[in-house]
C-alpha positions as CSV (number, residue, x, y, z in Angstrom):
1,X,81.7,115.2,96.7
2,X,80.6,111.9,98.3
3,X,81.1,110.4,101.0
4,X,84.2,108.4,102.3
5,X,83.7,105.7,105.4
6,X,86.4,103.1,107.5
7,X,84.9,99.9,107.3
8,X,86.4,98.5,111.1
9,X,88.3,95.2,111.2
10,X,88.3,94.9,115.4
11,X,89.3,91.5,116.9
12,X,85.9,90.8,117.7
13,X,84.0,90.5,113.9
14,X,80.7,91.3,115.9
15,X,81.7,95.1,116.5
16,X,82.7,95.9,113.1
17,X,80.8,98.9,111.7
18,X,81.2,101.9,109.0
19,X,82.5,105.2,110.6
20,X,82.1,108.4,108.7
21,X,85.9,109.8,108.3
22,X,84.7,113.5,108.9
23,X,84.1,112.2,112.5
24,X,87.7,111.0,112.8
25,X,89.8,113.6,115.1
26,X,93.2,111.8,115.1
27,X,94.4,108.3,114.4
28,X,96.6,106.4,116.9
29,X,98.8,103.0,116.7
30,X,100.5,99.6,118.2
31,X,102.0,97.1,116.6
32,X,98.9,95.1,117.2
33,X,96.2,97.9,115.7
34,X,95.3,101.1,113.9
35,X,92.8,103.4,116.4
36,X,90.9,106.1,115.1
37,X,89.7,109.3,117.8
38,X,86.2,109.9,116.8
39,X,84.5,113.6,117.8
40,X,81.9,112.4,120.2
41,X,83.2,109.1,121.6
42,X,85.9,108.5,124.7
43,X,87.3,105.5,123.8
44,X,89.4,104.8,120.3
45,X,87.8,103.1,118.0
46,X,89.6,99.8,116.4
47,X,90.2,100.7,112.6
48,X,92.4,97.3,112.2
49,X,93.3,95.0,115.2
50,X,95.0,92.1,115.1
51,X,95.1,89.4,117.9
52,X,98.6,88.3,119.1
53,X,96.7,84.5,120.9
54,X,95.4,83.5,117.3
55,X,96.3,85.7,114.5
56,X,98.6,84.0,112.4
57,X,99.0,87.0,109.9
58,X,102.3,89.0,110.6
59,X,102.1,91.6,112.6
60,X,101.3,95.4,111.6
61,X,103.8,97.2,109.4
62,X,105.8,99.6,111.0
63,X,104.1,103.0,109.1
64,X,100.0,101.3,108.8
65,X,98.6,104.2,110.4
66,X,100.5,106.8,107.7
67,X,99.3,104.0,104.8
68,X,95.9,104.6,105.9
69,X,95.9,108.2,106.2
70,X,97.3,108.1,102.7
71,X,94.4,105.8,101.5
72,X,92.1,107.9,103.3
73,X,93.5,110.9,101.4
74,X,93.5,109.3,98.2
75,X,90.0,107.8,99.0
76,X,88.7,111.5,99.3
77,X,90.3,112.8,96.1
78,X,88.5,109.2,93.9
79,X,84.9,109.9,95.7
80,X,83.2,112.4,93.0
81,X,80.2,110.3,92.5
82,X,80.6,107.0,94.5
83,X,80.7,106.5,98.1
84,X,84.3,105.1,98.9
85,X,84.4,102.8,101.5
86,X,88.5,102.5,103.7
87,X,89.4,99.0,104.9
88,X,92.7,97.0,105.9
89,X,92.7,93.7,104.9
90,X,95.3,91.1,104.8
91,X,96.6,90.1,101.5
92,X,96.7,85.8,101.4
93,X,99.1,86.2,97.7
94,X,101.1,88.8,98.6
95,X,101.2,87.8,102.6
96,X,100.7,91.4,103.9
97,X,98.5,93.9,105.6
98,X,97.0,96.4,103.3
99,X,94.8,98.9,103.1
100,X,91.9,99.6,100.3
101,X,90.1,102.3,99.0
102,X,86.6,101.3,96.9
103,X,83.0,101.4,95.9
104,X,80.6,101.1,98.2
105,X,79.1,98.7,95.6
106,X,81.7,96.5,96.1
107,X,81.7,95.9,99.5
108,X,78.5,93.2,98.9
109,X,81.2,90.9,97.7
110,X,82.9,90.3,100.9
């Protein structure tokens, strides 16, 4: 089985990084962000945050932190060969947070 990481989507783009999920303990929520507990670290890390000052994008769905530990599951159950890579992202045509579940391959393209 391969692998499956959370690409983050904090506030601050300059502290996104990948997280292995196996290193997720728990995963907590606001209606501003998705936190995931990580074995090893105090603080919660941001999986999805979303600034109330300048975010224009609706808030978080009531339920995001369930979505994501469905695409999380799902993730695991597609990643046979391919790394699968988790990430909430905000979707301009259908005007809504989501989250998605893909090749690492694919990832270059955004």
């Amino acid at each position: 089985m391969a692998d499956v990481w959370v690409l983050t989507n904090p506030i601050d783009m300059s502290d996104q990084q990948l997280i292995r999920t196996d290193v997720i303990t728990g995963v907590l929520h606001d209606k501003e962000g998705v936190f995931a507990r990580c074995a090893g670290q105090e603080k919660p890390v941001p999986l999805v945050e979303r600034s109330t000052s300048f975010d224009k994008r609706d808030p978080l769905p009531p339920g995001f932190h369930l979505a994501f530990v469905q695409a999380l599951n799902q993730a695991r159950q597609v990643a046979r060969k391919d790394i699968q890579v988790v990430r909430a992202t905000w979707s301009i045509g259908q005007q809504r947070w989501e989250w998605l579940a893909e090749d690492i391959d694919l990832l270059d393209q955004f």
